[in-house]
C-alpha positions in Angstrom: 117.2 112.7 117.9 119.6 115.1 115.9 119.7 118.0 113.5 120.0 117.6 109.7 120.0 120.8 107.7 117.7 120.4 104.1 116.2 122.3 101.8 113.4 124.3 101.5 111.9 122.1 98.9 111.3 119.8 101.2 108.8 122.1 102.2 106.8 122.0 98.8 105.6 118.6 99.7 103.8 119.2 102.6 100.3 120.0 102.4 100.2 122.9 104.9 103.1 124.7 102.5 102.4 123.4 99.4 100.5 126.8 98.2 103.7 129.3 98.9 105.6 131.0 97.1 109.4 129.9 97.1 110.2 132.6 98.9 107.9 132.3 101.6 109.1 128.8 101.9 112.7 129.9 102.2 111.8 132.7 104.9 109.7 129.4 106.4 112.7 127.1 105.9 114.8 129.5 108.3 112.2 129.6 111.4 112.1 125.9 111.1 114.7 123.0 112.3 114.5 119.8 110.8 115.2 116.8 113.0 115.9 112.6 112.6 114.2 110.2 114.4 115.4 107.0 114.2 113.0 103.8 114.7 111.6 103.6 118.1 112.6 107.0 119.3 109.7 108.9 121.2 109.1 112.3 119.4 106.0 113.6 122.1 104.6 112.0 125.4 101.1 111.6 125.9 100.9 114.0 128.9 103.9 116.7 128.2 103.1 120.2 127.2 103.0 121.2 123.9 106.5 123.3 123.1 106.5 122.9 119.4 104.5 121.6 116.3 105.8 119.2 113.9 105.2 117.9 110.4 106.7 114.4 108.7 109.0 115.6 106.1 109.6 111.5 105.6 108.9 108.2 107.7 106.3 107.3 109.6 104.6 107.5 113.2 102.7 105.4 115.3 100.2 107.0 117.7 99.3 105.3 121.3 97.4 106.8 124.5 97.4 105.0 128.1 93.7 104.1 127.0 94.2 101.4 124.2 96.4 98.9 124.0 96.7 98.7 120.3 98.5 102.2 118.2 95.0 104.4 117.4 96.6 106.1 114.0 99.3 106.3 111.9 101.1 109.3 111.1 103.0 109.5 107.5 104.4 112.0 105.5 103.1 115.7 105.1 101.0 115.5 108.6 101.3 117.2 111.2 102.1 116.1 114.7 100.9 117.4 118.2 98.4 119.9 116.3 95.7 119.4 118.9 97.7 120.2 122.0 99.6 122.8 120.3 96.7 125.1 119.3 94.6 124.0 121.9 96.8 124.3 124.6 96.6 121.2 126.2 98.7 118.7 127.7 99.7 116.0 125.2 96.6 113.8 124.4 99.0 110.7 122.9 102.3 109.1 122.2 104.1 109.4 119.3 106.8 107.5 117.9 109.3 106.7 114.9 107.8 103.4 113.3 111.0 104.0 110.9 114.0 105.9 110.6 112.1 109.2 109.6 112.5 113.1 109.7 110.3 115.9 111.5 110.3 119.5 110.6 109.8 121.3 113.8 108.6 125.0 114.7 108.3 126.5 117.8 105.4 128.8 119.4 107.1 131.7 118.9 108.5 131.0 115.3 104.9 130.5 114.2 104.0 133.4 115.4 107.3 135.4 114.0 105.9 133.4 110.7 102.3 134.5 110.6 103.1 137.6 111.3 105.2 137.9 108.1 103.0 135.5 105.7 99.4 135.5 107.2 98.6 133.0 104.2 100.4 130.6 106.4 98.3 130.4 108.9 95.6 130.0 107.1 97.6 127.2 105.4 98.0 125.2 108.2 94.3 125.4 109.0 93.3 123.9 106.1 96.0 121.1 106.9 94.3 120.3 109.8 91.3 120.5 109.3 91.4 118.4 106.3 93.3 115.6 108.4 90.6 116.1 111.0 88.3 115.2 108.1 90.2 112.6 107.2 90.3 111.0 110.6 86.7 111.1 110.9 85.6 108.5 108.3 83.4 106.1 108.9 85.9 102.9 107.9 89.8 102.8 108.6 91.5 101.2 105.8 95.5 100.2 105.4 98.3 102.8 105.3 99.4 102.6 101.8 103.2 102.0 102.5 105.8 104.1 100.5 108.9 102.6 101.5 109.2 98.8 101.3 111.9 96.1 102.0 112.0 92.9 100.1 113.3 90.4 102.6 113.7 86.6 101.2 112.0 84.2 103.4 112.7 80.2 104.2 115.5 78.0 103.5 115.6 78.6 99.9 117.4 80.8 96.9 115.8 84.6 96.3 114.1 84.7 93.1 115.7 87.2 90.8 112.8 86.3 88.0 110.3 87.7 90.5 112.3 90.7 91.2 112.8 91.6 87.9 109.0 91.2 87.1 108.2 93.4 90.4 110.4 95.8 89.2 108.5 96.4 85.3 105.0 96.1 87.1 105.6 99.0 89.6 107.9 101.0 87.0 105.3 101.1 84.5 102.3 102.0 86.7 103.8 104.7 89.3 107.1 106.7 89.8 109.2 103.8 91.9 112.6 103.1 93.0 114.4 100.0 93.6 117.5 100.6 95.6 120.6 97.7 96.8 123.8 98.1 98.4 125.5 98.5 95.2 123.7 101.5 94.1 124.5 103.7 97.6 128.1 102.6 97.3 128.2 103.9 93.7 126.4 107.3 95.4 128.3 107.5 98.3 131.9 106.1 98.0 133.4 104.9 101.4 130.4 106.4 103.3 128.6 104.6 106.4 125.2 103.6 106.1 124.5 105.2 109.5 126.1 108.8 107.8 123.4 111.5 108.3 124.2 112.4 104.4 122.9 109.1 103.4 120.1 109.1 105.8 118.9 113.1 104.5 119.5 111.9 100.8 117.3 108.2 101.6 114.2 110.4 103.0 114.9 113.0 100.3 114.0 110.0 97.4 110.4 110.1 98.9 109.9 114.0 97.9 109.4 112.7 94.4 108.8 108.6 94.6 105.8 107.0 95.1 107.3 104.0 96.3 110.9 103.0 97.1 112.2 99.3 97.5 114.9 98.4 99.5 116.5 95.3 98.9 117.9 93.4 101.5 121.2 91.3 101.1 120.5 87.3 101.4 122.1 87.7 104.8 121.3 90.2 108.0 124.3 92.7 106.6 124.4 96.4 107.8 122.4 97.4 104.7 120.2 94.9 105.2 119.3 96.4 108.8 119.3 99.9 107.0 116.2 98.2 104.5 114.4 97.4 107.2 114.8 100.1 109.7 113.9 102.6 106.6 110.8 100.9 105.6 106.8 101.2 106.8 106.2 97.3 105.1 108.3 94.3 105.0 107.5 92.0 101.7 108.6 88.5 102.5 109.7 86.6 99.6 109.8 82.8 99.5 109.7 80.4 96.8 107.0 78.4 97.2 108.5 74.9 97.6 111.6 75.4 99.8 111.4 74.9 103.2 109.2 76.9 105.6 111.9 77.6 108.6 112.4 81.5 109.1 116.0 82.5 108.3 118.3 85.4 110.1 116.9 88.1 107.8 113.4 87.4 108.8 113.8 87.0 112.6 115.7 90.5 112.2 112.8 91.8 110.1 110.1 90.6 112.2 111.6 91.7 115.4 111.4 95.6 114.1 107.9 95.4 112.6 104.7 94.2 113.9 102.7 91.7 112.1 100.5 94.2 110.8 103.3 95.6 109.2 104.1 92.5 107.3 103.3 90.7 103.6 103.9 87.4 102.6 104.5 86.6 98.8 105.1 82.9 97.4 106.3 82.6 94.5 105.0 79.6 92.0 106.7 78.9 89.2 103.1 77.5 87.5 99.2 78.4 88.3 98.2 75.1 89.7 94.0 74.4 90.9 95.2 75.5 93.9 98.6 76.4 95.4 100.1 73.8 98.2 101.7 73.8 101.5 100.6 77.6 102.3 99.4 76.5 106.0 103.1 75.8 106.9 104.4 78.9 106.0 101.9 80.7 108.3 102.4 78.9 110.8 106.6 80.2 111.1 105.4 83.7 110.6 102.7 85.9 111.7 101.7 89.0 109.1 98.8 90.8 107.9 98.0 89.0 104.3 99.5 86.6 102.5 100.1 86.9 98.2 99.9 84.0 95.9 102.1 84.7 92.4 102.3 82.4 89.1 105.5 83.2 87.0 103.7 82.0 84.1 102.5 85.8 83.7 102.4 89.0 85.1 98.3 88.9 86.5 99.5 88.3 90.1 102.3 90.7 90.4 99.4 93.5 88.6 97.6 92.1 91.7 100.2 92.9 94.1 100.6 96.2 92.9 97.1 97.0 93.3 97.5 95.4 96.9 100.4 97.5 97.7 99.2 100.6 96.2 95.9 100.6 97.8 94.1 100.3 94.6 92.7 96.0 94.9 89.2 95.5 93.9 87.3 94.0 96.6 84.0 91.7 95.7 81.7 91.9 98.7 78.7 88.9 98.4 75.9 90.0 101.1 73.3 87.0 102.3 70.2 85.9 101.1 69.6 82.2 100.4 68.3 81.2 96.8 68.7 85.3 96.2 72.6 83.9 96.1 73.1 83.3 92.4 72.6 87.0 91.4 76.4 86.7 92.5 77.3 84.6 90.1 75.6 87.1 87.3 77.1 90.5 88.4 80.5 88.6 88.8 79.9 87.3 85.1 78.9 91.1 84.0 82.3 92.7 85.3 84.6 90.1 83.7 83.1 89.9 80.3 83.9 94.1 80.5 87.5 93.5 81.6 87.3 94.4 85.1 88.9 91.7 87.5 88.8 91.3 91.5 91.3 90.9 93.9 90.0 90.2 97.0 86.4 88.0 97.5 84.8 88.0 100.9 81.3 87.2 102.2 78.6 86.4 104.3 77.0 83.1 104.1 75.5 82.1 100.7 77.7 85.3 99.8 81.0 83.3 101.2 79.9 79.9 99.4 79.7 82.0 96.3 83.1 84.0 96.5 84.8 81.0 97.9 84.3 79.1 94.5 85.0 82.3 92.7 88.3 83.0 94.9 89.1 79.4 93.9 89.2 80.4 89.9 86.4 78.8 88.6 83.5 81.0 86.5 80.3 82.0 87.1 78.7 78.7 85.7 80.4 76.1 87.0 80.1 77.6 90.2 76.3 77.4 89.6 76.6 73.8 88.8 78.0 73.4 92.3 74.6 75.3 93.3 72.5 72.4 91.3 74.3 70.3 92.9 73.8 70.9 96.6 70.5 72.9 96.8 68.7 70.9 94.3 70.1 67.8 93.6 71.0 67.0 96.9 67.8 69.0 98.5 70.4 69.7 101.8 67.5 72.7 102.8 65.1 70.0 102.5 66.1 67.0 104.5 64.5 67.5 108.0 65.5 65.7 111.5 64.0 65.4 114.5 63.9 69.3 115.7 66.2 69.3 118.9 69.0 70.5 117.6 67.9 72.0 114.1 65.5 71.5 111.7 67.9 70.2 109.3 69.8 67.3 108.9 73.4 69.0 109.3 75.4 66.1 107.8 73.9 66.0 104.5 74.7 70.0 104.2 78.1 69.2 105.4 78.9 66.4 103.0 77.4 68.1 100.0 79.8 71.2 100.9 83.1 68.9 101.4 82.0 67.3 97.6 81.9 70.7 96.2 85.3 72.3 97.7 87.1 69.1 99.1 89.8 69.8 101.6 91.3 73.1 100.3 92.2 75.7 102.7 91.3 79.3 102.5 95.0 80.2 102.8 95.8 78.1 99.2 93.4 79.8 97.4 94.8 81.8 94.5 93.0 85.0 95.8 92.4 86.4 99.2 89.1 85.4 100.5 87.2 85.8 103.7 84.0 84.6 105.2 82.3 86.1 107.9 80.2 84.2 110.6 78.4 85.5 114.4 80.8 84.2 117.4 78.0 83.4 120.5 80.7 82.3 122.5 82.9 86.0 122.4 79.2 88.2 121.2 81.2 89.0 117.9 81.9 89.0 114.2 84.8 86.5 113.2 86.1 86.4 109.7 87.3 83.3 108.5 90.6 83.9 106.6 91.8 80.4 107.3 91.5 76.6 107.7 89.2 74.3 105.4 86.9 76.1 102.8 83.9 74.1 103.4 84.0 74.7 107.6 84.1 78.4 106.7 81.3 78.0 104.1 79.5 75.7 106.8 79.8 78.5 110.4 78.3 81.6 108.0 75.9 79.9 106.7 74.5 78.5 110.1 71.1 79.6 110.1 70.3 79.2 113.5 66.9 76.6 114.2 67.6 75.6 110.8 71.3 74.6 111.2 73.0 73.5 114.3 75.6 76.2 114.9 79.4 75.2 113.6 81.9 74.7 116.4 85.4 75.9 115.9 88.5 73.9 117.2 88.9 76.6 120.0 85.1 75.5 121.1 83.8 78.5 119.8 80.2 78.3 118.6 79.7 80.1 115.2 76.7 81.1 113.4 75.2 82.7 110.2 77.1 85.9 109.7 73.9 87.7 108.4 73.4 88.2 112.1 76.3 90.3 112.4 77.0 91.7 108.9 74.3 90.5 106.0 76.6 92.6 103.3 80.6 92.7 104.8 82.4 95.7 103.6 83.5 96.7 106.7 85.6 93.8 106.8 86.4 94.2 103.7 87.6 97.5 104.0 89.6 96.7 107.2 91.9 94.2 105.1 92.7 96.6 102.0 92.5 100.2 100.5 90.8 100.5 97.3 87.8 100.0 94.8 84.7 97.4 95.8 81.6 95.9 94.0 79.1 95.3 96.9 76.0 93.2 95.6 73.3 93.1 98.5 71.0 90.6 97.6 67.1 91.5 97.9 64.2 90.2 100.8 61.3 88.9 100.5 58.8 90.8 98.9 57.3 92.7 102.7 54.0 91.7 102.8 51.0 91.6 105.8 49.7 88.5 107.1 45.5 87.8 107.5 46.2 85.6 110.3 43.5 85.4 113.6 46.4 85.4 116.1 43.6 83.2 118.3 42.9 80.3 115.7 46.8 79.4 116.1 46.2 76.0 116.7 47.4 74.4 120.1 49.4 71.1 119.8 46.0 69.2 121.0 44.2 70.7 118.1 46.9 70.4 115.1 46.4 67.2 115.7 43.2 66.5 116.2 42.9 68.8 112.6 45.2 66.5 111.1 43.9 63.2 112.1 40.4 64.1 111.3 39.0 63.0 107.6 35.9 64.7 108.0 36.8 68.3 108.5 37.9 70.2 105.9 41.0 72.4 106.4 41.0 75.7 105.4 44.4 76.6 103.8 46.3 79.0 107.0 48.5 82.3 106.2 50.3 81.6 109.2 54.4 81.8 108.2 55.8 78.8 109.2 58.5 78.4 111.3 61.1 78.0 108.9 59.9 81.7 107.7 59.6 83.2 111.0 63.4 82.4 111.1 64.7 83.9 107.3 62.5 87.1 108.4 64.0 86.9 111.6 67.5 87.1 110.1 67.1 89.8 107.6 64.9 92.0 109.4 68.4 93.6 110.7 70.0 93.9 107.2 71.9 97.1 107.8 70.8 100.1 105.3 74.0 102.4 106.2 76.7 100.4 104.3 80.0 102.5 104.5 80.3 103.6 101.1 82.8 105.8 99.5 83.0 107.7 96.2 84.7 104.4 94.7 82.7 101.9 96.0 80.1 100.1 93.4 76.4 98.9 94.9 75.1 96.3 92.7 70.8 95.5 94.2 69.9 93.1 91.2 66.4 93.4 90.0 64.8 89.5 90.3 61.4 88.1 89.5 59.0 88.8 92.4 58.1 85.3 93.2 61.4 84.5 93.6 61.9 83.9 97.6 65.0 82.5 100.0 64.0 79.0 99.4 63.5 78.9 95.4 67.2 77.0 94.7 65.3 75.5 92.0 65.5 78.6 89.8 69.4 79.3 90.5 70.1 79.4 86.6 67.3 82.0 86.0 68.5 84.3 89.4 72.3 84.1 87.5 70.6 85.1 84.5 68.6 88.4 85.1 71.3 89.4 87.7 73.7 89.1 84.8 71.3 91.1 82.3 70.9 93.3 84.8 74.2 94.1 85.8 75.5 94.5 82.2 72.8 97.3 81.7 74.4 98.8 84.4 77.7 99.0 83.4 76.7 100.1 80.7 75.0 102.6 81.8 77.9 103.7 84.3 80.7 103.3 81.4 78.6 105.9 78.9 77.7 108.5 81.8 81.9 107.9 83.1 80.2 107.1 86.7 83.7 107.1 88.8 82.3 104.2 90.7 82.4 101.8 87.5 85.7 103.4 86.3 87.6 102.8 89.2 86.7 99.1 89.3 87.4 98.5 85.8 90.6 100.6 85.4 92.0 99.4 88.0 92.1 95.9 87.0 91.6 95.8 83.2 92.4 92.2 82.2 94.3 93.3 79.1 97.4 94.3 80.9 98.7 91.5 82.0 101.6 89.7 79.9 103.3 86.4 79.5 106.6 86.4 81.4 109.5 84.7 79.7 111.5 83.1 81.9 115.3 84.4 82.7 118.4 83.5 81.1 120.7 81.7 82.6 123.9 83.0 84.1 124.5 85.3 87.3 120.9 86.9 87.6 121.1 88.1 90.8 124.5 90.3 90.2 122.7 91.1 86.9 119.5 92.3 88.5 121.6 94.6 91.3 123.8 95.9 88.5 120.4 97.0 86.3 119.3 98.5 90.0 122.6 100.4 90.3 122.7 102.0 87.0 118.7 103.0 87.6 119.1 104.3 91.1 118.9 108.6 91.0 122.2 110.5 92.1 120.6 113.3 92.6 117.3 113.9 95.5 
């Protein structure tokens, strides 16, 4: 820990000052002592008493308390740190430390009160602070930190690709305030400097005052500026071309050893959009991280998509269950790209996860509803009964309709993330399925149990329906990215009362005594049958408190009445008035500027995306660090 001096500028950017005057923030400036914290370093101790309070001028902080074994929060710049035990006065309640080489701006007790006295405004400045992060802290779903310094690091065995560089660069240049730094550039700023120089490390943090994002590009080798990129960043992006080998190189062992998997992208780079990409399975399995980022270099879509990824603005499609209800999917999907929108990210719970799965996969809303023909109708798999020790169903013909439909492709080779969510009896949990064969993902959520026999995972797990657990999945959703969703929750069956004498339920003796008797006419019974004792059974817990934010798009098509879980045979109709009905929504939300519709649609408007040409030949990498140099700021 040391001692930079800075400026009070620096103060302008964090929320608690941001309403003073300059010269408040220069009497401010002079009560308060900035300090560096290099990656790793403890700032507080859960436990300690509280001698000062801090705010993140740049960097970023990991909380942890003797109670959880996983960091609770995540502390980035313009927040304050140790606010509880400093106004409460209280012992420490956490942990704090440098996740990256980052700056605090510290003030004593008696400064802040020497300050308050002076500018009472203050004070009521840093209430507001903290009581908006207080706020803030309180929501009902965490989301990802939305990173604003990131190192590219090239992954496997083979070249970097300076095409894909060059392409990142225009995407995130035209779309928010971003800088891409290299070696080259710092020497041209600071001649015959250190990297480890406190100049260069105030100037670095200084960049984020003003930049929404800063790249640091590493060196193809584990160089000292290379360990600068990655001791300065809060994400790694891990860049690999797609067919060179999968081992991990110096740069990445180095990388990965400073930052947690959570911490940690994956991008591929193809040099064509195939069916589906190849091979990704082997990657994964060198390297642990968060998500992984299919991108074509045919045109600019999946680098738009990375962006949005990165900047916490992806458009999440969240498919809820509900059995022949399903195809209303397939309509609202159909609705949103005929007005431009586009998603990012599909996930679901069962006929929601055979639905997104297909969509995730590329194909449009009606071929996916040919698949729907084909399994539910053509093959009647809903309809093919066994003897009932198990299930009701005949498992194998569900299972070889769903291998037909998606063959052996893995959820990891999919062109778009995807996830599937199914009920875990062995652990009493959700899983989400964000690996392994399509179909066995398909197969576990949509294991309606006495119906299906439950899916059994390689671990021995035994998996269920997810509607169980989580009939509409935006919590899971919302765990794996920041950003804009369209939720469509399916409806029930109409509610309705039964005329049923509990006491004429037959016995087994008199069913089939009933049923073997010519003579006695049988009187039509009200009594659900089993098979409807279980779909009531599973939706009677739908969930009504979905965790929606002001961005967040609920799509309940309207359907025909006499529509029910079992009527696959009218799949093309369900698409059809979902779609009508979805399109007079959107309409609807586009001419009233509902923020819910224009976040979804502005954020991925279809018409941005551009062919990319491919580079000329010659030195490209020297080229593309020589166009970095001459970009990179001289001045904070």
């Amino acid at each position: 820990m040391s001692t930079t001096p800075f400026s009070p500028s620096i103060l302008s950017a964090i929320p608690a000052f941001a309403t003073l005057t300059s010269g408040e923030l220069e009497a401010i400036a002079a009560n308060v002592e900035r300090r560096e914290i290099r990656r790793g370093e403890i700032l507080i101790r859960e436990g300690e008493l509280p001698e000062a309070l801090y705010f993140v001028a740049s960097g970023r902080f990991s909380v942890l308390t003797d109670r959880a074994a996983e960091p609770v929060a995540e502390i980035g710049q313009g927040q304050p740190i140790g606010e509880i035990g400093f106004f409460g006065g209280i012992p420490r309640t956490a942990t704090v430390s440098a996740l990256r080489d980052s700056h605090v701006l510290k003030i004593t007790r008696d400064r802040l009160e020497h300050v308050t006295r002076s500018f009472p405004s203050f004070r009521d400045a840093v209430i507001r602070s903290l009581a908006n992060r207080l706020a803030e802290s309180n929501r009902i779903e965490k989301q990802p930190i939305i990173p604003r310094t990131i190192a590219v690091v090239f992954a496997g065995e083979g070249p970097a690709s300076s095409h894909f560089l060059e392409a990142l660069r225009e995407v995130f240049i035209a779309r928010a305030r971003t800088l891409f730094l290299t070696q080259r550039a710092l020497e041209e700023r600071f001649p015959g400097s250190s990297l480890d120089d406190a100049e260069i490390s105030v100037w670095l943090n200084s960049l984020e005052v003003d930049a929404e994002f800063i790249f640091y590009v590493a060196d193809p080798t584990p160089t000292e500026w290379t360990r600068k990129c990655i001791r300065q960043a809060d994400l790694l992006l891990l860049v690999a071309a797609a067919g060179a080998g999968t081992g991990i190189n110096q740069c990445e062992r180095l990388a990965c050893s400073l930052h947690p998997p959570g911490a940690r992208r994956l991008v591929l780079v193809h040099e064509a959009r195939t069916d589906v990409a190849k091979g990704t399975r082997s990657w994964l399995r060198e390297r642990d991280v968060f998500m992984h980022h299919h991108v074509a270099m045919q045109d600019t879509a999946d680098i738009e998509r990375l962006y949005r990824f990165l900047s916490g603005r992806a458009v999440g499609f969240v498919a809820g269950g509900g059995g022949a209800f399903g195809s209303a999917h397939l309509g609202v999907y159909k609705a949103l790209r005929e007005i431009g929108a586009d998603i990012d990210f599909f996930g679901g719970t069962s006929v929601g996860a055979a639905m997104t799965a297909a969509l995730a996969a590329g194909m449009d809303a009606h071929r996916v509803d040919n698949g729907t023909h084909n399994i539910f109708v053509k093959h009647r798999v809903f309809k093919r009964y066994t003897l009932p020790y198990y299930a009701l169903i005949n498992h194998k013909v569900f299972d070889r309709a769903l291998k037909a439909e998606y063959g052996d492709t893995a959820i990891e080779d999919l062109w778009k993330p995807f996830f599937a969510v199914s009920a875990n009896l062995s652990k009493k949990d959700i899983m989400v399925h964000r690996r392994g064969p399509v179909w066995e993902a398909i197969r576990a959520s949509s294991s309606i149990p006495g119906l299906l026999p439950p899916f059994f995972s390689d671990r021995g797990e035994m998996l269920v329906d997810g509607g169980i657990v989580d009939t509409v999945p935006l919590t899971a959703m919302k765990a794996l990215k920041a950003g804009p969703n369209v939720i469509v929750a399916l409806p029930t069956d109409t509610p309705k009362t039964y005329d049923v004498d509990y006491h004429a339920i037959p016995t087994l003796r008199e069913a089939i005594i009933a049923a073997l008797n010519p003579f006695k006419k049988r009187k039509p019974r009200q009594i659900p049958s089993i098979v409807q004792v279980i779909i009531l059974s599973m939706t009677a817990n739908r969930r009504q408190d979905l965790p929606l934010t002001g961005t967040d798009l609920l799509m309940q098509p309207k359907l025909a009445p006499d529509i029910h879980w079992f009527s696959w045979e009218r799949h093309t109709e369900v698409l059809t008035c979902a779609y009508r009905d979805a399109v007079a929504a959107l309409r609807a939300g586009l001419a009233q500027a509902d923020p819910r519709v224009l976040a979804v649609i502005s954020a991925t408007k279809a018409d941005n995306r551009r062919r990319l040409e491919p580079p000329l030949p010659g030195n490209e990498q020297s080229r593309y660090t020589s166009s970095l140099a001459q970009e990179a700021p001289v001045t904070p």
